[in-house]
N, C-alpha and C positions, 0 to 999 in steps of 0.2 A: 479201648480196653485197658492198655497201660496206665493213661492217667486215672483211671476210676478205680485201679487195684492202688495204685500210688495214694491216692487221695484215702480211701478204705484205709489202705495199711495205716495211715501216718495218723489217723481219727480213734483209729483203735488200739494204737497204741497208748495215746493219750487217756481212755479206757483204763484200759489197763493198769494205768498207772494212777488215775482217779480215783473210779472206781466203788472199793471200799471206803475209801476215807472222804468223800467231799458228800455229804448229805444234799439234798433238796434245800435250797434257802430263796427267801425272797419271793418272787412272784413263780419260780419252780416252786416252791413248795404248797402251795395251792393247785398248780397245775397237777402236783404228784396226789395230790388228797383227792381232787375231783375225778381224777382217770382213775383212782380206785373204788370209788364208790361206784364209776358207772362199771367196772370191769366185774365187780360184785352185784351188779344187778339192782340197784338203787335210782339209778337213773342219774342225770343232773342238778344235783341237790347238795346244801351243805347243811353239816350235821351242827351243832351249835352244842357250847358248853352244858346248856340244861339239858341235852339231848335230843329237840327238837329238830326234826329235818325239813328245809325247806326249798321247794326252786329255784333254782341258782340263774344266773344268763350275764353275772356282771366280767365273767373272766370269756371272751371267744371259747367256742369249744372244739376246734378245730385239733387243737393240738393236745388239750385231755382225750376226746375222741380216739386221736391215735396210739397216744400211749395206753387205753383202757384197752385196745385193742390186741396189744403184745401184750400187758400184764391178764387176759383172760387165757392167755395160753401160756405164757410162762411165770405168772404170780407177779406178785405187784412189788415187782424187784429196780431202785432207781439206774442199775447198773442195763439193767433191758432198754430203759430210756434211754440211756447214753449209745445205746448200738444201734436202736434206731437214728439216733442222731448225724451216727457215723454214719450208716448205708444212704438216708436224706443228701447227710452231705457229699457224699462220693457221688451219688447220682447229680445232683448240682453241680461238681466240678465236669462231669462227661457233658452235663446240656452244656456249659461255657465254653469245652470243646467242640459241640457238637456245632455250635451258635458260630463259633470262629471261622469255622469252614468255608462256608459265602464269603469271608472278608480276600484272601490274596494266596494264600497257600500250606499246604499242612505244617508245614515246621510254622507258622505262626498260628496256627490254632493249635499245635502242641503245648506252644510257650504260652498261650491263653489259658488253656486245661490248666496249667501247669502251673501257673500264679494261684489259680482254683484251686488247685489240690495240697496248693502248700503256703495258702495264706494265715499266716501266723494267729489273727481274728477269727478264722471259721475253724481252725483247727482247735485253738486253743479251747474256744468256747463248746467243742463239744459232751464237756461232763455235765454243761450247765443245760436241767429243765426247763427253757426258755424259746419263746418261740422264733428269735431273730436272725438262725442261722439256719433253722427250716424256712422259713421266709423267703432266706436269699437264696434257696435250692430251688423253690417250687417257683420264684419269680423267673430264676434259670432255666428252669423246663420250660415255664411258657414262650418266654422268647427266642428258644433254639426250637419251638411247635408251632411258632411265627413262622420263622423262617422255611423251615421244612414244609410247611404249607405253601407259602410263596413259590421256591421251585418245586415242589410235586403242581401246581397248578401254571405252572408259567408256558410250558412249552404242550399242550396234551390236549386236547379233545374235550369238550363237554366244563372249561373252566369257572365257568362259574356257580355249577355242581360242588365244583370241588375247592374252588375260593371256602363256598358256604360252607361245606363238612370242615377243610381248617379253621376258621371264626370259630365254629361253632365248639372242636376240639380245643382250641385256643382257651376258650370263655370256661370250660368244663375246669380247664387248669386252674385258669386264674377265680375260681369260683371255688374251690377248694383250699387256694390260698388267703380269700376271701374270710372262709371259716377261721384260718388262723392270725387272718391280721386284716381286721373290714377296708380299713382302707384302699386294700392292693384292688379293689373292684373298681376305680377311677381308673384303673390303667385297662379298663377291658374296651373302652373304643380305639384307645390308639396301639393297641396289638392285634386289635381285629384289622384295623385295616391294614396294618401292616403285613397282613396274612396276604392281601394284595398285591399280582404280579405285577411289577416296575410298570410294563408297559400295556397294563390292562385301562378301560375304560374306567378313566377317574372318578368324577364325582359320586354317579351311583352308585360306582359299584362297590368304594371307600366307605360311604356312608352305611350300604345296605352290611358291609362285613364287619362294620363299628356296631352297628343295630345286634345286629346275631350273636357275637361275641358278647356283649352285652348281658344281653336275654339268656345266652348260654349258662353267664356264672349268674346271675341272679335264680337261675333255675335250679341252679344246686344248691344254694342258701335257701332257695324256698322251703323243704322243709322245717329246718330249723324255724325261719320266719313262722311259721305255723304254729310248731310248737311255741314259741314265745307267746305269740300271742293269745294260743288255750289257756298256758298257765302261766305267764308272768302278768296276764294285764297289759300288755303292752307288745305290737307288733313290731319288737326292734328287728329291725334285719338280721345282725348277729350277737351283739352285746350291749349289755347298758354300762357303760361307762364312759360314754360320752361327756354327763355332766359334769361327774368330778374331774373328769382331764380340764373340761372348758374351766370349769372352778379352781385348778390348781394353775394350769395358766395363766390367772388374772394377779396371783399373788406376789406383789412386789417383790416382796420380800425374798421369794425364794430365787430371785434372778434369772427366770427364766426357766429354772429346771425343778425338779419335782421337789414335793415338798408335804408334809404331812398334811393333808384337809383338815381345812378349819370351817368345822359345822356353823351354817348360819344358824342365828337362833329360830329362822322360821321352819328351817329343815328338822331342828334337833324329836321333835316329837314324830317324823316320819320315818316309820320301820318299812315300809312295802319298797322291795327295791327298784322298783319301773318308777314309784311316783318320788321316792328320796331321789333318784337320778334324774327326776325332770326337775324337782325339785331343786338341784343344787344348777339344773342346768337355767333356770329363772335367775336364780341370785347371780349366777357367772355374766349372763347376760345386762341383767342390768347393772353392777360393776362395769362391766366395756363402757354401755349408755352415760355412766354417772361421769369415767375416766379414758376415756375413747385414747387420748394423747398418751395416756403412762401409758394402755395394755401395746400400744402400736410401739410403745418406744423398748416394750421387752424383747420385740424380733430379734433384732442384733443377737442379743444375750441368750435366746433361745437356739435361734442357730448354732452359737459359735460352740455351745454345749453337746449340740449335738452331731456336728462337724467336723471341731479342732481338734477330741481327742476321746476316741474311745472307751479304750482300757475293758473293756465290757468283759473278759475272759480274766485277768486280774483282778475284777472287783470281782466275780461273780466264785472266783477259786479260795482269794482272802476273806470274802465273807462266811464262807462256807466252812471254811477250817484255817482260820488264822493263824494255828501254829506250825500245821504243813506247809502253808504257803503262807509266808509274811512276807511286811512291806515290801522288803528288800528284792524279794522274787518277783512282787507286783508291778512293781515299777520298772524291773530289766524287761519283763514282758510287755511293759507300756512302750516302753524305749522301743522295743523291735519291732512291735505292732505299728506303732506310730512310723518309722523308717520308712516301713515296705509299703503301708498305706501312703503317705506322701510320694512314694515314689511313684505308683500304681497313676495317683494321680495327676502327677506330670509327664509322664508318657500319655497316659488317657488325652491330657492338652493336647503334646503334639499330635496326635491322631486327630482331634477337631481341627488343627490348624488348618489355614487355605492350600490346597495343592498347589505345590511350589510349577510356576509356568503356567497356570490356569490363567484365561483370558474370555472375556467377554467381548459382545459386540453388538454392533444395528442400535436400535433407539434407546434398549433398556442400556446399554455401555455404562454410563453416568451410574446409574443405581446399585449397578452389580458389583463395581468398581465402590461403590462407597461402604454394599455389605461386605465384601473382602475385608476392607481397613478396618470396618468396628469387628469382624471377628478375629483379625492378627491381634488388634488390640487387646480385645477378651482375652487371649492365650498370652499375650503378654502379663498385661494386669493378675490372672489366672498365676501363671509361672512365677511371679514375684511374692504372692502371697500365699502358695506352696511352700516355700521356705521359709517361711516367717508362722508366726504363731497364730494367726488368725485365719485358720485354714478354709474357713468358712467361704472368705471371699474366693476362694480358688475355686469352692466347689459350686458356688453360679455361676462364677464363670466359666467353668467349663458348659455349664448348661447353657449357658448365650452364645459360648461359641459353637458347639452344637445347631444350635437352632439355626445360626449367621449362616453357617459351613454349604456351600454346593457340592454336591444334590442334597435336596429339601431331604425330611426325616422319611417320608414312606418313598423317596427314592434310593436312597443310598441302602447300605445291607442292613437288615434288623437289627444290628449290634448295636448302631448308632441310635436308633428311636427308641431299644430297651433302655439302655444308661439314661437317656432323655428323660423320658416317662417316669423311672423310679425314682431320679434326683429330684424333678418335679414336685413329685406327690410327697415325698420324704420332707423337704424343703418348707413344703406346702404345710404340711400336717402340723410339722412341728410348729411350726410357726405362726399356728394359729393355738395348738393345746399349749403343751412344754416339752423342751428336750431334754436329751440324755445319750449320753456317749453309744451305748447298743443299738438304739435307735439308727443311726448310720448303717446298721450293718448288714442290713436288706441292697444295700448299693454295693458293695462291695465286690459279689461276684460276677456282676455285668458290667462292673468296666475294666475286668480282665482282660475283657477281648478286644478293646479299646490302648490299653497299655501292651499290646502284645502288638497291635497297628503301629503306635505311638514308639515303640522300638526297632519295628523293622525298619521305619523311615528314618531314625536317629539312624540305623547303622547304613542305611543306603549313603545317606548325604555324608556320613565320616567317609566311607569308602569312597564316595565321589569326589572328595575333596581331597583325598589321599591321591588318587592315580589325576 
């Protein structure tokens, strides 16, 4: 309860002090335009200078949905956004306490809340209408719905009744977060099974709660999948903007990170937005085919964009009103953001590292004995390039050491397989469209409870070495 009022306060304050003065810009202020037309009863549509209204599906609608939602009962006010953003995120800071609990003891799931609730990136960025810090709430709840499923089924009667209802609760989450960011539905097999008691009947029973969890959040997109395909022409799951991300990923030029679209000429006569989006997703395509070695050699560049350095609460406050908030405030806020995010992530390391005194034995000794060494290594190579500018490397590496680290990911507590799963997909994503500093910021509140690990051991071992 204390960190969700701590987290609340510290969100709404920034409210408060936003508020009036930072309008809707950038990709908020389309989110603000569409959440008013549906809260006015227009449906999903954009209204066009000539006046023409037409079926929209290229922005997710997950998170206009919600804001239509609050402006049909309180007017279509962006300062209503910004409190939803706040209660979003204070309930994200309690699932990252809530998530902690399984790892070792409440004062270190306090100090996990408690990175949540007073992370300088989810706070700051609360004035901004953007979906990436509802993202990191609703990815929070589903892995503290992991967990809580895990032990509600571990020790009880009738388990794999009740595995299935958590999958299936699981999927419901991550199917909603789905709506606001399609991607996060790759993560609905490896929380399903992690919904799985430690020492339940593995393979089936992993497989059948990855299946369900699955099916669960696809079942909640289903609608909208329907609607697309009555009136867009097209049964995209949840958005068409696939093409132009793939299209804007291929652009040299832009280094990896976003960049205005440059219409091919076979696109420029195609107004229908399902077939301009398939459209542009052909040209994207065969660009890779024609340049297969330049788009692979943009990874590096796209990561490190979306990795090394946020700022997303800075650019999204300086864009919005330059003369409240200029460079000068932009960059103290990039400074502290950037700090406490490095820091987060070297504690996170220690917490993957090998448990100090762990030993292996019988035939596999050799193997187990060589995964330790490549994951000390990870957390080394990780820890080095934590402090250096290229933060990117730090943040695979944590994800190899992870993976290295014993117990396997559906053994060890759900903290471990959340951070996993989200770096993954996050990693993954970008590294196939383009990055951008926000982009990161779906990771951020699940390796709270990893850096909250990652501290209690730094202080055991100082103390240990003290007495």
């Amino acid at each position: 309860m204390a960190v969700g009022l701590l987290a609340l306060a510290a969100r709404l304050a920034v409210v408060l002090w936003a508020g009036r003065h930072f309008p809707p810009v950038a990709d908020g202020a389309y989110y603000h335009r569409l959440a008013v037309r549906l809260a006015q009863g227009q449906g999903y549509t954009w209204l066009w200078p000539d006046g023409a209204a037409t079926n929209a599906a290229h922005y997710p609608v997950g998170y206009p949905a919600a804001l239509a939602a609050v402006y049909a009962v309180v007017g279509p006010d962006p300062i209503a956004a910004m409190v939803l953003n706040a209660v979003l995120g204070a309930l994200g800071a309690v699932a990252v306490h809530r998530l902690a609990t399984g790892l070792r003891s409440r004062r270190l799931a306090l100090v996990a809340g408690l990175l949540a609730a007073l992370h300088p990136a989810l706070v700051g960025y609360t004035p901004a209408l953007m979906t990436e810090g509802v993202t990191a709430a609703l990815l929070g709840c589903a892995a503290w719905a992991a967990a809580a499923g895990r032990r509600w089924a571990a020790n009880s009667r009738g388990r794999a009744g009740r595995v299935s209802l958590a999958a299936l609760g699981v999927g419901a989450l991550l199917g909603l977060c789905a709506l606001v960011r399609p991607q996060s539905l790759l993560l609905a097999p490896l929380f399903g099974a992690m919904a799985v008691p430690v020492h339940a009947p593995r393979r089936g029973g992993l497989l059948a709660a990855a299946l369900l969890c699955t099916a669960s959040a696809l079942g909640v997109c289903a609608p909208w999948t329907a609607r697309n395909c009555a009136r867009m022409g097209s049964c995209a799951l949840v958005s068409l903007n696939a093409g132009w991300n793939l299209l804007i990923g291929t652009d040299e030029q832009a280094g990896g990170s976003w960049a205005p679209l440059r219409v091919p000429a076979s696109c420029r006569a195609v107004y229908d937005e399902a077939r301009k989006d398939r459209c542009f997703e052909r040209e994207a395509w065969a660009a890779i085919r024609r340049r297969p070695l330049a788009w692979l050699r943009l990874v590096p560049a796209k990561l490190s964009v979306t990795f090394d350095y946020s700022g997303a609460p800075g650019w999204y406050l300086h864009a919005s009103n330059p003369s409240r908030f200029d460079e000068r405030a932009k960059e103290r806020l990039g400074v502290l953001e950037t700090v406490f995010e490095r820091l987060v992530l070297l504690l996170a390391l220690g917490a993957a590292a090998p448990r100090r005194g762990a030993r292996g034995g019988g035939r596999g000794w050799s193997a187990r004995r060589a995964r330790r060494l490549v994951c000390v290594v990870a957390v080394l190579v990780g820890a080095a390039f934590c402090l250096s500018r290229h933060g990117w490397v730090a943040y695979l590496a944590l994800g190899a050491a992870i993976w290295l680290r014993r117990p396997g990911l559906l053994r060890a507590p759900a903290a471990y397989g959340a951070a996993w799963g989200v770096l993954l997909v996050t990693a993954a994503t970008h590294a196939v469209f383009f990055g951008a500093g926000r982009y990161a910021m779906v990771l951020f509140a699940v390796l709270c409870p990893l850096a909250a690990m990652g501290l209690a051991r730094a202080r055991a071992a100082v103390l240990g070495t003290a007495r």
